[in-house]
Backbone and ligand atoms as CSV (ligand in chain L), in Angstrom:
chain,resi,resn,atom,element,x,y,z
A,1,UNK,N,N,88.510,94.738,97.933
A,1,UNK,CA,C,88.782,96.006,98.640
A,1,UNK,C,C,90.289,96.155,98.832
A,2,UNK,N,N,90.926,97.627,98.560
A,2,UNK,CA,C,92.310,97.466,98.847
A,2,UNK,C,C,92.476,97.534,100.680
A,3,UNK,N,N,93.226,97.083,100.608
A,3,UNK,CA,C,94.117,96.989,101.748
A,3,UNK,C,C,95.097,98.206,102.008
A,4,UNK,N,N,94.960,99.052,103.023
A,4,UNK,CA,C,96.454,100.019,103.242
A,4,UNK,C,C,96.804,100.081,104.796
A,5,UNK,N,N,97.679,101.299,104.692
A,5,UNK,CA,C,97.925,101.312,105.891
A,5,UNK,C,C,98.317,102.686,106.266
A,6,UNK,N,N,98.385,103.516,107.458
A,6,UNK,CA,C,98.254,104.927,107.988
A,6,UNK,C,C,99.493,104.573,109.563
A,7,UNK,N,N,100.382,105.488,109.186
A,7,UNK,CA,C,101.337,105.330,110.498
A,7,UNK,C,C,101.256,107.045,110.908
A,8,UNK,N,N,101.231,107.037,111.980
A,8,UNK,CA,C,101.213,108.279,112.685
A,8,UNK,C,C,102.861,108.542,113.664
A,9,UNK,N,N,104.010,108.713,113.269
A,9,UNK,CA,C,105.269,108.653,114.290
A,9,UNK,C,C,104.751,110.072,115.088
A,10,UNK,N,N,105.155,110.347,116.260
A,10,UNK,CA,C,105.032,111.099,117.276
A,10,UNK,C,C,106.398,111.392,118.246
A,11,UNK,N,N,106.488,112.456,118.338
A,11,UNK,CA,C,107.379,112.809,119.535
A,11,UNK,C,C,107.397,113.550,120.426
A,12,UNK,N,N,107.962,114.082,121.589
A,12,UNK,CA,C,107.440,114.924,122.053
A,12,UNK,C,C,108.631,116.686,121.885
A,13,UNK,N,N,108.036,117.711,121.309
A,13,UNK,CA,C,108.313,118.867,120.752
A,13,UNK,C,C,109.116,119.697,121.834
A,14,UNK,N,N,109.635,120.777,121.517
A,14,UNK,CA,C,110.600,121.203,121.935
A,14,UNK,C,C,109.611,122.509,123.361
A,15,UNK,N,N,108.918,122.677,123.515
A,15,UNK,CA,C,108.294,123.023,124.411
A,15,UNK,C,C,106.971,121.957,125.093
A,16,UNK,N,N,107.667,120.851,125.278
A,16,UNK,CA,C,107.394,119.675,125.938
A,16,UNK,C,C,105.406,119.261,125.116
A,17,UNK,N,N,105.696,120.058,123.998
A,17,UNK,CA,C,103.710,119.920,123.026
A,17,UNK,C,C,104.134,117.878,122.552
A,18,UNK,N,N,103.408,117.321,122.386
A,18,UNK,CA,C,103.527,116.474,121.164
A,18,UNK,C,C,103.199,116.891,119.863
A,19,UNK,N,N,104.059,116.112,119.165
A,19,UNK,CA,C,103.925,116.511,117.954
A,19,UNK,C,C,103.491,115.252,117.207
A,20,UNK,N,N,102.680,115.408,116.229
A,20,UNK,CA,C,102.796,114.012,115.101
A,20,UNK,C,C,103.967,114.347,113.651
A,21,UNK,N,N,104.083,113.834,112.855
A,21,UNK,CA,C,104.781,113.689,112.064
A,21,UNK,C,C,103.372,113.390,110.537
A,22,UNK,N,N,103.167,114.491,110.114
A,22,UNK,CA,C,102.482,114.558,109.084
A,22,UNK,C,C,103.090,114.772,107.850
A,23,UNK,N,N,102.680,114.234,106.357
A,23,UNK,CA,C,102.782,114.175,105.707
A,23,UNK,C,C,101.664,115.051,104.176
A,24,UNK,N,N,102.262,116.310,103.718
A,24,UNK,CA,C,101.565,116.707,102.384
A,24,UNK,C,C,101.793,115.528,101.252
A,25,UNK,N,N,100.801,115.177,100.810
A,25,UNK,CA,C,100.923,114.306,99.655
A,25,UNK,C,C,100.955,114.913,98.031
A,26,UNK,N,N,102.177,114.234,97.464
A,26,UNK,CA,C,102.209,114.987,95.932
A,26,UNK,C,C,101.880,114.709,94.968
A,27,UNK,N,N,101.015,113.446,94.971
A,27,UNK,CA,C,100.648,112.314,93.903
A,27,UNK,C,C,99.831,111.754,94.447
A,28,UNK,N,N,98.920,111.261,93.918
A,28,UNK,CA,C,98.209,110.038,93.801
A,28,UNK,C,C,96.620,110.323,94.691
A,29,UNK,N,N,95.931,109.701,95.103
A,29,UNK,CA,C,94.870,109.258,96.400
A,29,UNK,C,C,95.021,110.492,96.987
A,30,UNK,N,N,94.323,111.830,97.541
A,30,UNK,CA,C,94.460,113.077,98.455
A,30,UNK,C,C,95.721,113.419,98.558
A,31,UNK,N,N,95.763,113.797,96.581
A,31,UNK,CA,C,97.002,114.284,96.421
A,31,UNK,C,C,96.624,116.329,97.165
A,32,UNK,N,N,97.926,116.744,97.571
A,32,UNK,CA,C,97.447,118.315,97.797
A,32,UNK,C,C,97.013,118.163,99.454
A,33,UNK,N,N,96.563,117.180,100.057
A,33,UNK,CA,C,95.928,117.069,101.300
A,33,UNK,C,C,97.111,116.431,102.312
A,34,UNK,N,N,96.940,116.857,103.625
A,34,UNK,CA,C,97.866,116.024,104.323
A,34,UNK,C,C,97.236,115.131,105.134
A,35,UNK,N,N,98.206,113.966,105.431
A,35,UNK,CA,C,97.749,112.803,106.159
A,35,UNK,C,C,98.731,112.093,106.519
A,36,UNK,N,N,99.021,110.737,107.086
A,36,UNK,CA,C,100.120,110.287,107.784
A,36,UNK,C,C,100.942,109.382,106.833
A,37,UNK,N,N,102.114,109.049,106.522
A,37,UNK,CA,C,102.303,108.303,105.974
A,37,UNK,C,C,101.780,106.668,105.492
A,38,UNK,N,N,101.576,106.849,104.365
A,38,UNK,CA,C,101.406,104.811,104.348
A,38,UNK,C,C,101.000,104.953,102.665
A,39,UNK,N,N,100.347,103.662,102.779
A,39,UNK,CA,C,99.905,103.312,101.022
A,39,UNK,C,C,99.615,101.532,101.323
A,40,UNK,N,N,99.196,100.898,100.124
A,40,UNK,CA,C,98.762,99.825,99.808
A,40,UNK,C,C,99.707,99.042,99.758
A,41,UNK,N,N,99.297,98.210,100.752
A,41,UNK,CA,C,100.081,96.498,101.106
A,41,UNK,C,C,100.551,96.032,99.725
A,42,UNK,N,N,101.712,95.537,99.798
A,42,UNK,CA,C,102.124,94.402,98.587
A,42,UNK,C,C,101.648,93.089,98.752
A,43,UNK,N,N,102.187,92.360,98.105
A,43,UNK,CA,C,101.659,91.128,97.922
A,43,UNK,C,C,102.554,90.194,99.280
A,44,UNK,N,N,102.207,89.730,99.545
A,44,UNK,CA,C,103.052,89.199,100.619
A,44,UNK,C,C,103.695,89.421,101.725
A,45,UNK,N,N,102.718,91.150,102.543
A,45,UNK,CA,C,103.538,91.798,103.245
A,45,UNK,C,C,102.324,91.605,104.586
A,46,UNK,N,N,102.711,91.936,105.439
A,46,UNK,CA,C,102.007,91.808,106.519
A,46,UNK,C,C,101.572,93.917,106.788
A,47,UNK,N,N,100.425,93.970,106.997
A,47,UNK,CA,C,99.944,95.408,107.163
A,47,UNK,C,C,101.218,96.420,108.244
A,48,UNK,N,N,101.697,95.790,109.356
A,48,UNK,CA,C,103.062,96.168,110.080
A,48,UNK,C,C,104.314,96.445,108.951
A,49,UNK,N,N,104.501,95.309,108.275
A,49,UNK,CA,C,105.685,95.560,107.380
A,49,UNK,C,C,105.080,96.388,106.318
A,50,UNK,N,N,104.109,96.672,106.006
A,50,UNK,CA,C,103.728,97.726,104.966
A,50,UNK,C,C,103.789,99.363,105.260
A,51,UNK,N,N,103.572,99.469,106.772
A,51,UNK,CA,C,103.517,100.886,107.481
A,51,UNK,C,C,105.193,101.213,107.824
A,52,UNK,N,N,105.874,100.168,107.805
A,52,UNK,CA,C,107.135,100.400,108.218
A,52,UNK,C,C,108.133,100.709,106.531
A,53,UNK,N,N,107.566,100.035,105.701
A,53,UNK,CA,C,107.990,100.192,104.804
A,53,UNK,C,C,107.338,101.769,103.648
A,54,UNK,N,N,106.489,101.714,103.788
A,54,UNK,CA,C,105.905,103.231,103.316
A,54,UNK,C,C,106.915,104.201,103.994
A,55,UNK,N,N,106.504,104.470,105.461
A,55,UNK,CA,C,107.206,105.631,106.350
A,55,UNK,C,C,108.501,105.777,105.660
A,56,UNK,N,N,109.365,104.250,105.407
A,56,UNK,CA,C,110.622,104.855,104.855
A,56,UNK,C,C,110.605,105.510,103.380
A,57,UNK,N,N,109.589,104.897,102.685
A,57,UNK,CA,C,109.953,105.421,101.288
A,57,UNK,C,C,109.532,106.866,101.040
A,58,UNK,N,N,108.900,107.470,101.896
A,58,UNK,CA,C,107.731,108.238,102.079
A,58,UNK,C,C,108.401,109.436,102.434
A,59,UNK,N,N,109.004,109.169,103.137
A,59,UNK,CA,C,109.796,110.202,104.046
A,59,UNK,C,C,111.069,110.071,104.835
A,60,UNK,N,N,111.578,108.950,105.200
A,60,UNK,CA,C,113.121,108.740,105.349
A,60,UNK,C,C,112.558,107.991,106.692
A,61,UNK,N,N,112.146,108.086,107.191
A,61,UNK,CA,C,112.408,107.487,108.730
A,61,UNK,C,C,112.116,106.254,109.104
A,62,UNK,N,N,112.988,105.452,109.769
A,62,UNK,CA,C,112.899,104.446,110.462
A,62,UNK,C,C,112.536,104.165,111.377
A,63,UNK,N,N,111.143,103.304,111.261
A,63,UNK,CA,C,110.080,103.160,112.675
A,63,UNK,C,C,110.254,101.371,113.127
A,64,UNK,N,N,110.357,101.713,114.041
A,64,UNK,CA,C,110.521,100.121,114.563
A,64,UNK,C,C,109.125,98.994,114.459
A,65,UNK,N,N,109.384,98.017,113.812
A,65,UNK,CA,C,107.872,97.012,113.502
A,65,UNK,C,C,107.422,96.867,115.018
A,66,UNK,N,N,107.894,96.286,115.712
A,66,UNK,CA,C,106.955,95.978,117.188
A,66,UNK,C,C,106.863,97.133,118.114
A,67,UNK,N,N,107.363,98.172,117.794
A,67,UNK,CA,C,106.970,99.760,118.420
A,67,UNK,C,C,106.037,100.211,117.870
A,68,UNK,N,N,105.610,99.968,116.435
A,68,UNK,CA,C,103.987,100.438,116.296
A,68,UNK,C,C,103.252,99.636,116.700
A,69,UNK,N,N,102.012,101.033,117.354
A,69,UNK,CA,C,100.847,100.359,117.967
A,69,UNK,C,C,99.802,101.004,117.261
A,70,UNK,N,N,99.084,99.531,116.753
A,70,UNK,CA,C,97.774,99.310,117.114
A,70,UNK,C,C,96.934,100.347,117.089
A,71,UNK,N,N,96.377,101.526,115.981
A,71,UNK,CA,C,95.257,102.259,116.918
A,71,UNK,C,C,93.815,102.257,116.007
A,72,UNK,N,N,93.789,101.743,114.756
A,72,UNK,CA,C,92.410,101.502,114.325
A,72,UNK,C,C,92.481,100.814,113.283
A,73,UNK,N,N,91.008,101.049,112.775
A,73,UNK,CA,C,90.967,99.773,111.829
A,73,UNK,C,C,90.155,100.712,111.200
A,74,UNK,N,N,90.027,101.278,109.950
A,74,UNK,CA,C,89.422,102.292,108.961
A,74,UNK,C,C,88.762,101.787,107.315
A,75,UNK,N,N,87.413,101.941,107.615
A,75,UNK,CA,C,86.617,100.817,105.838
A,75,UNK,C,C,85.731,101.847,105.460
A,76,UNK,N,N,86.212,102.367,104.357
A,76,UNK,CA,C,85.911,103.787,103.169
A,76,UNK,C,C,85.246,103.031,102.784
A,77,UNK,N,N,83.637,103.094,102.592
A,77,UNK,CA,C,82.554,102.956,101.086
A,77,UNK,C,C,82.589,103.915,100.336
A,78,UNK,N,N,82.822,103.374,99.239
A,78,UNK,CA,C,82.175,104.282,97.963
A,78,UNK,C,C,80.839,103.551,97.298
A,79,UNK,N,N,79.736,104.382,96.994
A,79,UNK,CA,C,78.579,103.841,96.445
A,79,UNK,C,C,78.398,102.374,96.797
A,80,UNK,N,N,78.501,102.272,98.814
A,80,UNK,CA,C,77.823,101.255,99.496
A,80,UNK,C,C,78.810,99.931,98.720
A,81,UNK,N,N,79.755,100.279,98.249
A,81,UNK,CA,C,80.728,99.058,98.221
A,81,UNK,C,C,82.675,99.513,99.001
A,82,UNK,N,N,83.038,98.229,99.390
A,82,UNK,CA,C,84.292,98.428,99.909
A,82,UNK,C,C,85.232,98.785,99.405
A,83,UNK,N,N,85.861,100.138,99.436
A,83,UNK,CA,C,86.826,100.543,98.525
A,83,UNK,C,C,87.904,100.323,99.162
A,84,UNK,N,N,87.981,100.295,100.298
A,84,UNK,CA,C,89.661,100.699,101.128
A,84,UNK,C,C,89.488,100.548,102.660
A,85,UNK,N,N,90.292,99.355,102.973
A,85,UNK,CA,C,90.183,99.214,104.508
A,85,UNK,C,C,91.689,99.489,104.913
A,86,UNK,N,N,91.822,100.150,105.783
A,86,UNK,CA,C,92.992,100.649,106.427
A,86,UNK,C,C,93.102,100.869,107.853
A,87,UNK,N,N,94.642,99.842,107.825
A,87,UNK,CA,C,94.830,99.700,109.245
A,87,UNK,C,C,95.899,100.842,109.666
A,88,UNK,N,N,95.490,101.591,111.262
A,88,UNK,CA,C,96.394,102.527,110.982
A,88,UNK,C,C,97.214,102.365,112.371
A,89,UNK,N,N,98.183,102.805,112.878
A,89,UNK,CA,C,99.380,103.197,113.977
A,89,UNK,C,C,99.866,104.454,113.905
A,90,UNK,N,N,100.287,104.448,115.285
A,90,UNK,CA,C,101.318,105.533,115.618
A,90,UNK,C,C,102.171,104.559,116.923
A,91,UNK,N,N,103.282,105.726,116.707
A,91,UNK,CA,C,104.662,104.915,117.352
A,91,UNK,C,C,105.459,106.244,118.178
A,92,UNK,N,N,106.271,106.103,118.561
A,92,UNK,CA,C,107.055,106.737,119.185
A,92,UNK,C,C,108.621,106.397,118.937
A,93,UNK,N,N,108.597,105.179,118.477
A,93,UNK,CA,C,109.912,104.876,117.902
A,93,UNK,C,C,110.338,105.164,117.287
A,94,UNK,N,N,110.988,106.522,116.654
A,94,UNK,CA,C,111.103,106.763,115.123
A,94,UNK,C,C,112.622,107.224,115.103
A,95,UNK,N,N,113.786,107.411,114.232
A,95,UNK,CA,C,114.687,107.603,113.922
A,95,UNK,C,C,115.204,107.928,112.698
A,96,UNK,N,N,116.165,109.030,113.066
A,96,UNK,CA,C,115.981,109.037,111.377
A,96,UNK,C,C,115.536,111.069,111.391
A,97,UNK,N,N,115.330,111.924,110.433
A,97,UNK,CA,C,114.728,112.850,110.045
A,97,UNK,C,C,114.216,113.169,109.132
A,98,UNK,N,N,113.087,113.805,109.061
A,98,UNK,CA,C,112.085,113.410,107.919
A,98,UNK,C,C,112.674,113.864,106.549
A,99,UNK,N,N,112.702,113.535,105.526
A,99,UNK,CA,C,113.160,114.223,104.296
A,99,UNK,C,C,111.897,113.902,103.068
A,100,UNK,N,N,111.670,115.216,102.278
A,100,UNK,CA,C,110.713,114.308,101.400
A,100,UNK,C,C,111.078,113.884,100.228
A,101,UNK,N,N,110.049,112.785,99.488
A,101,UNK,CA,C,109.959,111.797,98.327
A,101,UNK,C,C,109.398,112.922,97.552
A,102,UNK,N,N,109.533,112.091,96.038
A,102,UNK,CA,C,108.420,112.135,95.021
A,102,UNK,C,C,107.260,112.184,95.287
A,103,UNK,N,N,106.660,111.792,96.499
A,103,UNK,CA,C,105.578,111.453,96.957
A,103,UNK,C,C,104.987,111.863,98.342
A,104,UNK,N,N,105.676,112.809,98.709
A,104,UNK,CA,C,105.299,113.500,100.193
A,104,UNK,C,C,105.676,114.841,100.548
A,105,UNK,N,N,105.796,115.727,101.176
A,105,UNK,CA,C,106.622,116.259,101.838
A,105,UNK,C,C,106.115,116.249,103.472
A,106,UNK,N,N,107.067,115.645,104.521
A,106,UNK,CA,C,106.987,115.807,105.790
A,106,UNK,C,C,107.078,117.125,106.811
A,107,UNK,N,N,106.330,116.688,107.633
A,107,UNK,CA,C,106.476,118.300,108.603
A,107,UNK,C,C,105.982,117.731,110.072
A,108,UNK,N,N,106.563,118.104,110.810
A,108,UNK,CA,C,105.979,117.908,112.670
A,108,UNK,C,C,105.228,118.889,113.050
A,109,UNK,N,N,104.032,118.472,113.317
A,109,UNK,CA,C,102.607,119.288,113.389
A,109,UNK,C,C,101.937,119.346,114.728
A,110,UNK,N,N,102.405,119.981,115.936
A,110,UNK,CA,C,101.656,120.041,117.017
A,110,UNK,C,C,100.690,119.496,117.209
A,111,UNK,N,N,99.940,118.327,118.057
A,111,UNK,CA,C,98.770,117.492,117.897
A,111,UNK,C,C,97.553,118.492,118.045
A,112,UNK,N,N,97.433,119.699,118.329
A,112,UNK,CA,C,96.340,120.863,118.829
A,112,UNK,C,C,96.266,121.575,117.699
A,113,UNK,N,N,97.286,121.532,116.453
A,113,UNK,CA,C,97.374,122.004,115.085
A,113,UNK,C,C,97.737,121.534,114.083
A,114,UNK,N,N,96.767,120.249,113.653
A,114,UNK,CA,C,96.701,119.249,113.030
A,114,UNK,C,C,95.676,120.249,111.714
A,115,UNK,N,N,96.307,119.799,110.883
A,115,UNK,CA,C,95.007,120.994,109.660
A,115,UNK,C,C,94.123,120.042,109.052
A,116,UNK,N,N,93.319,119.651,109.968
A,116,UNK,CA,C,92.180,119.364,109.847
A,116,UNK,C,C,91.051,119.398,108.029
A,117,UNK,N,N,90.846,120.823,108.139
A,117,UNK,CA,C,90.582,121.482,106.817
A,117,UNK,C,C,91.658,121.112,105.649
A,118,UNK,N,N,92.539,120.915,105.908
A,118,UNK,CA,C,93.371,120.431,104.431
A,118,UNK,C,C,93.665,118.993,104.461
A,119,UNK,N,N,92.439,118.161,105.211
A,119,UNK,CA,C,92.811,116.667,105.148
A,119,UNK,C,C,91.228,116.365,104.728
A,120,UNK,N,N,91.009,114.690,104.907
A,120,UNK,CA,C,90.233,113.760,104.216
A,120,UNK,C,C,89.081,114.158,105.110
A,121,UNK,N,N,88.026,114.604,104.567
A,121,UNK,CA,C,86.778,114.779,105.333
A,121,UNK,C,C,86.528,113.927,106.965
A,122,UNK,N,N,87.042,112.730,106.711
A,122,UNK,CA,C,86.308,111.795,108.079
A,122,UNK,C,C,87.365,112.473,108.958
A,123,UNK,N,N,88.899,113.069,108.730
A,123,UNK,CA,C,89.667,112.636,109.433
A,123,UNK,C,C,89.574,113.347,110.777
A,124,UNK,N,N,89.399,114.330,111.071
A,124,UNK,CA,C,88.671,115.100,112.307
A,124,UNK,C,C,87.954,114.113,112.892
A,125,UNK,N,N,87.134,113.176,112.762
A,125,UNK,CA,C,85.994,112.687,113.418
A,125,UNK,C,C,87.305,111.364,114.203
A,126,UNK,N,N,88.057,110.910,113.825
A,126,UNK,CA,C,88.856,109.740,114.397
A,126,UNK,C,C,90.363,109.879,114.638
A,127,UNK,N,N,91.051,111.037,113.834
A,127,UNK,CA,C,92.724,111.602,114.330
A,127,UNK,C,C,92.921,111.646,115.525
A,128,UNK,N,N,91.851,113.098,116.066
A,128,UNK,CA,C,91.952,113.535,117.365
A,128,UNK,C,C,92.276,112.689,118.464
A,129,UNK,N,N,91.352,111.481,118.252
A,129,UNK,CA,C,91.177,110.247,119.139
A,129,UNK,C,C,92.354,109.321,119.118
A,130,UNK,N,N,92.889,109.442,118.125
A,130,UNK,CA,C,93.963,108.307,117.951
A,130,UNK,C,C,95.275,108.561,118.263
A,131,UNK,N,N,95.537,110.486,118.204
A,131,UNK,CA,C,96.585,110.722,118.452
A,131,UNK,C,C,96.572,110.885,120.020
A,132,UNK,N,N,95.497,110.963,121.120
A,132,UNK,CA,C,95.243,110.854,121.972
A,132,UNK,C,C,95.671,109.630,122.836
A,133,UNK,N,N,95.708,108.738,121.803
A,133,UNK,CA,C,96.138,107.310,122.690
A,133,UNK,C,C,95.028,106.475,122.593
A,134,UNK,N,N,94.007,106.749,121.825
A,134,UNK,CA,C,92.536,105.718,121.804
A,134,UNK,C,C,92.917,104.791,120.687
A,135,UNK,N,N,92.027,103.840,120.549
A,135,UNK,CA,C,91.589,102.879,119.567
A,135,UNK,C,C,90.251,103.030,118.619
A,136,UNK,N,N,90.634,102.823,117.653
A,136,UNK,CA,C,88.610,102.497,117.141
A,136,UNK,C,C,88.540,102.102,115.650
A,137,UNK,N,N,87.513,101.774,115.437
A,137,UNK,CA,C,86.928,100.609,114.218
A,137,UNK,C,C,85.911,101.770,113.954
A,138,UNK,N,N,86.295,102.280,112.746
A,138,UNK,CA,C,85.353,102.955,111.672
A,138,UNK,C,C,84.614,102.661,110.268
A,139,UNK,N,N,83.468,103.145,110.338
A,139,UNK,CA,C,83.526,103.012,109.056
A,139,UNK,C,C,82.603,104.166,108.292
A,140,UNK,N,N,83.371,104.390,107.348
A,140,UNK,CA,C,82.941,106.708,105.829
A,140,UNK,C,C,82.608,105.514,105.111
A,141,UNK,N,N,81.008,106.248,104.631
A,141,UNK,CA,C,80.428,106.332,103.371
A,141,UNK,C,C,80.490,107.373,102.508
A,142,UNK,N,N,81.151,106.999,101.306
A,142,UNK,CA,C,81.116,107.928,100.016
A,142,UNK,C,C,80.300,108.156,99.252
A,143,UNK,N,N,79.505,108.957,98.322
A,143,UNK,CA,C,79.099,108.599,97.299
A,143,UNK,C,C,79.718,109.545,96.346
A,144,UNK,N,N,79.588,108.911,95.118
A,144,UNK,CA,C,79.429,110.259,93.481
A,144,UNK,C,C,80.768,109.589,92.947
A,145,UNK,N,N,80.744,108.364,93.280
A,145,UNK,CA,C,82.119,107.738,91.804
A,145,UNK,C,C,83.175,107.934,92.233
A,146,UNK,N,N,84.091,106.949,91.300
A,146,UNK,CA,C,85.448,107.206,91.813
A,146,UNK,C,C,85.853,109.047,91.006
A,147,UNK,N,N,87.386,109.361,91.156
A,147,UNK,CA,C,88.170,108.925,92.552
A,147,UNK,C,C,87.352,109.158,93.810
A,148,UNK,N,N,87.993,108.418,94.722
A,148,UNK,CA,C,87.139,108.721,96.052
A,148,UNK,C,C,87.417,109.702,96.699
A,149,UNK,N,N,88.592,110.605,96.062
A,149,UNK,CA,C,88.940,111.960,96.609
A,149,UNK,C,C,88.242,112.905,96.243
A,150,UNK,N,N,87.081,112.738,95.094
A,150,UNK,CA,C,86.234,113.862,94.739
A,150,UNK,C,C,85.002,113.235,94.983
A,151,UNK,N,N,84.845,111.983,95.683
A,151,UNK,CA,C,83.057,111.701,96.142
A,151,UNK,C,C,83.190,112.460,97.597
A,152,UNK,N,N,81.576,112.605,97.768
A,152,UNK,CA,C,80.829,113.053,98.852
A,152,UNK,C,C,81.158,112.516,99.970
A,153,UNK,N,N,81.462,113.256,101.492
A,153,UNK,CA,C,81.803,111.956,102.627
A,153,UNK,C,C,79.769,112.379,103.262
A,154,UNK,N,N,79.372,111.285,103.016
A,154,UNK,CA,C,77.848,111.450,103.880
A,154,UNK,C,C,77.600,110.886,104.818
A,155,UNK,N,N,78.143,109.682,105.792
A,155,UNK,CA,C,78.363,108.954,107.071
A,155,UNK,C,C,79.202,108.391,107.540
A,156,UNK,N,N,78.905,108.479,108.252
A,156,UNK,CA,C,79.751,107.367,109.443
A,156,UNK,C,C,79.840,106.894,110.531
A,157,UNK,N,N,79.923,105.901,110.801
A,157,UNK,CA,C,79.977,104.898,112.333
A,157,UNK,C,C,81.162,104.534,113.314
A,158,UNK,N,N,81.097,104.981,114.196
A,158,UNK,CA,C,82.737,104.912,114.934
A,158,UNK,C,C,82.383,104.285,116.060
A,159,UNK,N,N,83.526,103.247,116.390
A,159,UNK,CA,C,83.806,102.543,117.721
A,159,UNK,C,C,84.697,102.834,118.673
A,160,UNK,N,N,84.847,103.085,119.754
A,160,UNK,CA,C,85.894,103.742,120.629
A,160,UNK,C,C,86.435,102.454,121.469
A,161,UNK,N,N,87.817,102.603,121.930
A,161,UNK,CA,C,88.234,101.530,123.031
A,161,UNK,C,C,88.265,100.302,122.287
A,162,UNK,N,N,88.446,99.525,121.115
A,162,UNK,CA,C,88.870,98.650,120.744
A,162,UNK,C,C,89.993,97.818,120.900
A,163,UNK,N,N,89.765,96.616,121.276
A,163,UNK,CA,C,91.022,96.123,121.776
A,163,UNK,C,C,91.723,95.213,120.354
A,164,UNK,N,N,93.124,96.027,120.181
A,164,UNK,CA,C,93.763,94.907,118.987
A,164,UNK,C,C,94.866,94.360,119.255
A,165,UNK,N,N,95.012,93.981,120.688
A,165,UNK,CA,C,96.373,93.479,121.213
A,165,UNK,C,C,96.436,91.909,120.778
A,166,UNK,N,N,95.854,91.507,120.376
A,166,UNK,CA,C,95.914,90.275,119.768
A,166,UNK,C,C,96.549,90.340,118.200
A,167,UNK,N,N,96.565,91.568,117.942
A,167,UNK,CA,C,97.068,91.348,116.135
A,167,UNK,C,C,98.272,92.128,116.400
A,168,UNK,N,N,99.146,91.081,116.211
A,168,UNK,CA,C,100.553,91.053,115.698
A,168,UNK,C,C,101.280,91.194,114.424
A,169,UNK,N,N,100.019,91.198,113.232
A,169,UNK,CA,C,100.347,91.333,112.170
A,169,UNK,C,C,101.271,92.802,111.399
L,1,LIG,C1,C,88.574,108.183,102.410
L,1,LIG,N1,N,89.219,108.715,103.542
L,1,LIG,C2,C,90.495,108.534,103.873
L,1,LIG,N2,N,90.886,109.091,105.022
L,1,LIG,C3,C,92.148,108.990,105.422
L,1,LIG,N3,N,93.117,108.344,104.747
L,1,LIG,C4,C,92.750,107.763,103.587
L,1,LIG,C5,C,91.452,107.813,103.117
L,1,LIG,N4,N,91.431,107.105,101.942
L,1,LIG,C6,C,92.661,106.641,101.712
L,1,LIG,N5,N,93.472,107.036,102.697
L,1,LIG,C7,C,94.902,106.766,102.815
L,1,LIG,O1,O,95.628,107.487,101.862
L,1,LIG,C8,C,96.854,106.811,101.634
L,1,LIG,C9,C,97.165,106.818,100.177
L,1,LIG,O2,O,96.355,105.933,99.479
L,1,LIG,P1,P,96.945,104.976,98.391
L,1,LIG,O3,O,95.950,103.931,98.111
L,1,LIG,O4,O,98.286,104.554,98.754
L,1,LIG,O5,O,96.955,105.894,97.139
L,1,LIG,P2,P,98.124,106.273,96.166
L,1,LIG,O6,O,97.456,106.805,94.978
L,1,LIG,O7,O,99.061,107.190,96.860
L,1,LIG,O8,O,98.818,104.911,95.824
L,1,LIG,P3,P,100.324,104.384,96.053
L,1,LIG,O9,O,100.334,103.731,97.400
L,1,LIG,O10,O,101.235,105.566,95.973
L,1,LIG,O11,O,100.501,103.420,94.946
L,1,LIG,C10,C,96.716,105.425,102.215
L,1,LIG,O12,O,97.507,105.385,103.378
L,1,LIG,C11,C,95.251,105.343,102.536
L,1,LIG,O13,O,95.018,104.550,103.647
């Protein structure tokens, strides 16, 4: 199963709203769709140094490793096998202004106008919660083949209040 990772940076907006820091994707995995920065661990990286290292390539900004926190733990089936477990954060530490890659374009998205409809089927069911300040351990069933951006989302199981203060990774 791959391994990735989902960083959510946050700040708070110029009429005191929060905002997240979302990302349109231009390539690859829910290309056309937006979602938070990240991508697949390297070989030798710890899931923290992978979210810190995406955000920059991704979009310019510099997020501090022990300022992200912790907010879920995310395992995509496709046809009842493990395609993609992803650990995800949001931070408040961020520096820097967003600029986009080959591979993104960034935008600060009011947390109450998050576009829902132009993201990954599950993501409504666990964003809301996370940009909220919650925790949780999920897990989307796919079916109809790869890519997994054109299978079916048909379930899912969600945990709320998870504690991951023990992973430092
Ligand atoms: C199925 N429902 C899903 N809901 C929300 N987010 C999902 C997701 N499935 C994958 N993601 C995330 O999308 C990012 C890009 O995926 P990723 O594997 O990096 O694909 P991509 O083709 O861009 O590869 P590169 O990293 O550029 O090599 C990565 O953060 C991954 O966690």
């Amino acid at each position: 199963m791959r391994e990735t990772t989902l960083c959510f940076p946050m700040r708070e907006g110029r009429d005191g709203e929060t905002e997240v820091l979302l990302i349109e994707k231009r390539r690859g995995l829910g290309e056309g769709w937006y979602n938070g920065p990240g991508g697949k661990l390297e070989a030798g990286e710890t899931p923290r140094e992978c979210a810190v290292r995406e955000t920059h390539e991704e979009v310019g900004l510099e997020v501090e490793p022990s300022a992200l926190e912790k907010a879920g733990e995310l395992t995509f089936l496709l046809d009842g096998e493990g395609h993609t477990f992803c650990h995800v954060y949001r931070t408040r530490s961020v520096a820097g202004e967003p600029t986009a890659s080959e591979e993104a374009y960034p935008e600060w998205v009011a947390i109450d106008e998050v576009p829902y409809e132009q993201m990954w089927d599950d993501d409504h069911l666990w964003l809301p919660g996370v940009l909220e300040g919650e925790t949780v351990v999920g897990k989307f069933r796919f079916e109809g083949g790869q890519p997994l951006d054109e299978a079916e989302f048909v379930g899912h199981d969600l945990e709320w209040g998870v504690s991951f203060a023990a992973d430092r990774k």
